[in-house]
C-alpha positions in Angstrom: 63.6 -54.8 39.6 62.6 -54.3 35.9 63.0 -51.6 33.8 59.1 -51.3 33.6 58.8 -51.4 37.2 61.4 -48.7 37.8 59.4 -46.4 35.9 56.2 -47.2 37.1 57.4 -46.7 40.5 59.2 -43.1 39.8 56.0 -42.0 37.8 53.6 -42.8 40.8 56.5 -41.5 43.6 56.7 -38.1 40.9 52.4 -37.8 41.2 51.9 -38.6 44.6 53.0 -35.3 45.8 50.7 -33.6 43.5 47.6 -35.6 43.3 47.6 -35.8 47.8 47.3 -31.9 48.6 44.6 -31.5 45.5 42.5 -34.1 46.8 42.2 -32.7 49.7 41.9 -29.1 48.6 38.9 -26.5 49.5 37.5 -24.9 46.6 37.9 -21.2 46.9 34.8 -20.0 44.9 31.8 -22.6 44.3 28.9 -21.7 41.6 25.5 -23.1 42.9 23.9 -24.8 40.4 19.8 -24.7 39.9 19.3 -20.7 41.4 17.0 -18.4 39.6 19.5 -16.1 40.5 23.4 -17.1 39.5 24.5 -17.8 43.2 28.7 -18.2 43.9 30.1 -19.0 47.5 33.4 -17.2 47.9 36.0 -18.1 51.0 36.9 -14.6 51.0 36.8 -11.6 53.6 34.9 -9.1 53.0 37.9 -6.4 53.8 39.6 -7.9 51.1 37.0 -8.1 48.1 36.9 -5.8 45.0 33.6 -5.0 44.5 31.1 -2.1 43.6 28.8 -3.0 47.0 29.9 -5.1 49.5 27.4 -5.9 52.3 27.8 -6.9 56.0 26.0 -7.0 59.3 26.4 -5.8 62.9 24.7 -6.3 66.0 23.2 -3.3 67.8 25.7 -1.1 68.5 26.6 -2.0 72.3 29.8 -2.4 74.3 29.4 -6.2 74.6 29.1 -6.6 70.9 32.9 -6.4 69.8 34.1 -6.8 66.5 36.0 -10.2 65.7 37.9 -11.7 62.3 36.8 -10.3 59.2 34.3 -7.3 60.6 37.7 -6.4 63.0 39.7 -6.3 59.5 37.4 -4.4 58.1 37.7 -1.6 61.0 41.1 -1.4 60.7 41.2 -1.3 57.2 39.0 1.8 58.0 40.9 3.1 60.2 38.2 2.8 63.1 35.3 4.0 61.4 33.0 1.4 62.3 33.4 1.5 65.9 32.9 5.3 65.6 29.7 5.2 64.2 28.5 2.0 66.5 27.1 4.4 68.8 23.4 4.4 70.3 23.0 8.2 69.5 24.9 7.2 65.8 23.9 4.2 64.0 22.3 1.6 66.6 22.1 -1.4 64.7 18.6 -2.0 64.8 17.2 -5.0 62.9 16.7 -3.8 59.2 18.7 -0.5 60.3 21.4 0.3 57.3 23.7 2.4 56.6 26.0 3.3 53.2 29.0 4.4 53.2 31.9 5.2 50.5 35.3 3.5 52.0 38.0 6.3 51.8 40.6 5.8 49.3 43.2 3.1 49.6 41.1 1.4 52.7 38.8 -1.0 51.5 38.3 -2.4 47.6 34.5 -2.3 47.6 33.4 0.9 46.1 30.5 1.0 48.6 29.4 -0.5 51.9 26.2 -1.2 52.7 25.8 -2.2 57.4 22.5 -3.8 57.8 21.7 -4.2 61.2 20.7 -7.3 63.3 19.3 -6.1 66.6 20.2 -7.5 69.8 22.8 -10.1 69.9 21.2 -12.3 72.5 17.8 -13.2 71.3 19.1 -13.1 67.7 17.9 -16.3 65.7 18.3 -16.9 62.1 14.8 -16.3 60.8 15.9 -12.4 61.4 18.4 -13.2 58.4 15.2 -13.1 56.0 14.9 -9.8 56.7 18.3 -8.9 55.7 18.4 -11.2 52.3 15.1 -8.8 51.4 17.1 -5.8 52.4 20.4 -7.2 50.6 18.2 -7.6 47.0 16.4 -4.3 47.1 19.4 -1.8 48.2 21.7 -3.5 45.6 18.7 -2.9 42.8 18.1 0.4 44.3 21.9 1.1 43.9 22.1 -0.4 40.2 24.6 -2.6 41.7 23.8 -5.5 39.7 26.1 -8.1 41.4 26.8 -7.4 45.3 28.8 -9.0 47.6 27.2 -10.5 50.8 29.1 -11.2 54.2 26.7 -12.6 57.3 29.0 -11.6 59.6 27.5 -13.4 62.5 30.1 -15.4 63.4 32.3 -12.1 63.5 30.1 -10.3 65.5 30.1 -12.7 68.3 27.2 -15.0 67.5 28.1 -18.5 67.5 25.4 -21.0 68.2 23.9 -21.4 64.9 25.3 -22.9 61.5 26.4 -20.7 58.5 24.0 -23.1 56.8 21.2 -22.0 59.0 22.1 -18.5 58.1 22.5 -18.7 54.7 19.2 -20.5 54.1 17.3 -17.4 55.7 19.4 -15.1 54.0 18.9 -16.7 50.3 15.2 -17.2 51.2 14.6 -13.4 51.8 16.6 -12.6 48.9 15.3 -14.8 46.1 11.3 -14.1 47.5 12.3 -10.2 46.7 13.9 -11.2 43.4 10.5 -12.9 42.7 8.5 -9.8 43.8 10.8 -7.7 41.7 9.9 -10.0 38.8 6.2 -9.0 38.8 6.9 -5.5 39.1 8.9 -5.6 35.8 6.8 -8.1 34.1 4.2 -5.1 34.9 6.8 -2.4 33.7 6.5 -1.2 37.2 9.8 -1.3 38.6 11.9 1.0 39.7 15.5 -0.7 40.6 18.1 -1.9 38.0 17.5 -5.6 39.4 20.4 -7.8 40.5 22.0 -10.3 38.0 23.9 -12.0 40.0 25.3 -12.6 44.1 28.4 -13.7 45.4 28.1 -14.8 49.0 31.1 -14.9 51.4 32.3 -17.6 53.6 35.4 -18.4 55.8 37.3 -21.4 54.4 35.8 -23.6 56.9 31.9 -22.8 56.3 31.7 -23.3 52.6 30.5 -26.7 52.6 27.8 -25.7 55.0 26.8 -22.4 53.7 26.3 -24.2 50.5 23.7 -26.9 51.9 21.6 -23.8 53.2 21.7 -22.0 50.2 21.1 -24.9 48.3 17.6 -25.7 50.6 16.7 -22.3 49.8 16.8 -22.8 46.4 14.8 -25.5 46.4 11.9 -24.3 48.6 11.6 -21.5 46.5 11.4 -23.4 43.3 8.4 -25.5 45.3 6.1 -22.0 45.8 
């Protein structure tokens, strides 16, 4: 073997190692391109993010609704707050139901948490989700929380027959139609929320790609009205 073929060969044996695991890599945080509204996808839990409003969802507030993955973390991380308050006679989860709350210190990094609630778990379809992207825009302008964090949280909660993409493109729909309301109401000086510059939606590893195909329909049928 020649000298030129040696190092050809200990060049490509010294990249392989690299260039394999990269290729195959998930990005972490994705920036949607073409939103009115800058739009990121983040694989993150929302018990882990550092935030000033982090928002998530729960079914009604009924034995058979347990909490699974990142909505579980997020009790523990409270020490069992949420499943204290997911009481019918406390908060019931009701579709558009929400509640704030201020995580104690050294629990979770968001310094508020906004529960949105998604009525009953069986019937639930992802149209409701446009509710919740309406509700998402207006309590994060109302809250002067200019760039909030958004976790679905259906999967979590027990609901597993619909696509995060299905999800998210109800979610962004609701959202970027009360961006566009809000729009008119400043354009008339007539607003009274900050507005939002910005949302970061959350995804599990897994979900990105999909979540980002609903997002990205959303986008488009709202640039079409």
């Amino acid at each position: 073997m020649t000298t030129v073929w040696k190092t050809i060969l200990t060049s490509a044996l010294t990249i392989a190692p690299i260039a394999g695991p990269m290729a195959f890599a998930q990005p972490s945080s994705i920036d949607i391109e073409g939103a009115p509204i800058p739009i990121r996808i983040l694989a993150q839990s929302p018990a882990d993010t550092t935030t000033d409003l982090q928002a998530i969802c729960l079914f009604r507030s009924a034995p058979e609704n347990t909490l699974h993955g990142s909505l579980a973390e997020t009790n523990e991380k409270l020490q069992g707050l949420l499943e204290r308050i997911r009481k019918p006679e406390l908060f019931r989860g009701e579709l558009g139901e929400t509640l704030l709350l201020a995580p104690p210190k050294n629990s979770l990094g968001a310094k508020k948490l906004l529960i949105v609630g998604l009525g009953d778990a069986q019937t639930f379809s992802p149209e409701r989700m446009q509710l919740v992207g309406e509700i998402l825009y207006l309590e994060a302008s109302r809250l002067g929380a200019t760039h909030p964090y958004f976790a679905p949280t259906i999967l979590d909660g027990g609901v597993a027959k619909f696509t995060t993409g299905e999800v998210a493109e109800q979610v962004i729909g609701g959202f970027l139609r009360a961006a566009a309301t809000d729009k008119v109401l400043r354009d008339a000086a007539a607003s009274t929320g900050q507005g939002v510059a910005a949302l970061t939606y959350l995804a599990g590893a897994k979900n990105v790609g999909g979540t980002r195909v609903g997002i990205e329909k959303a986008i488009a049928a709202s640039s079409r009205k």
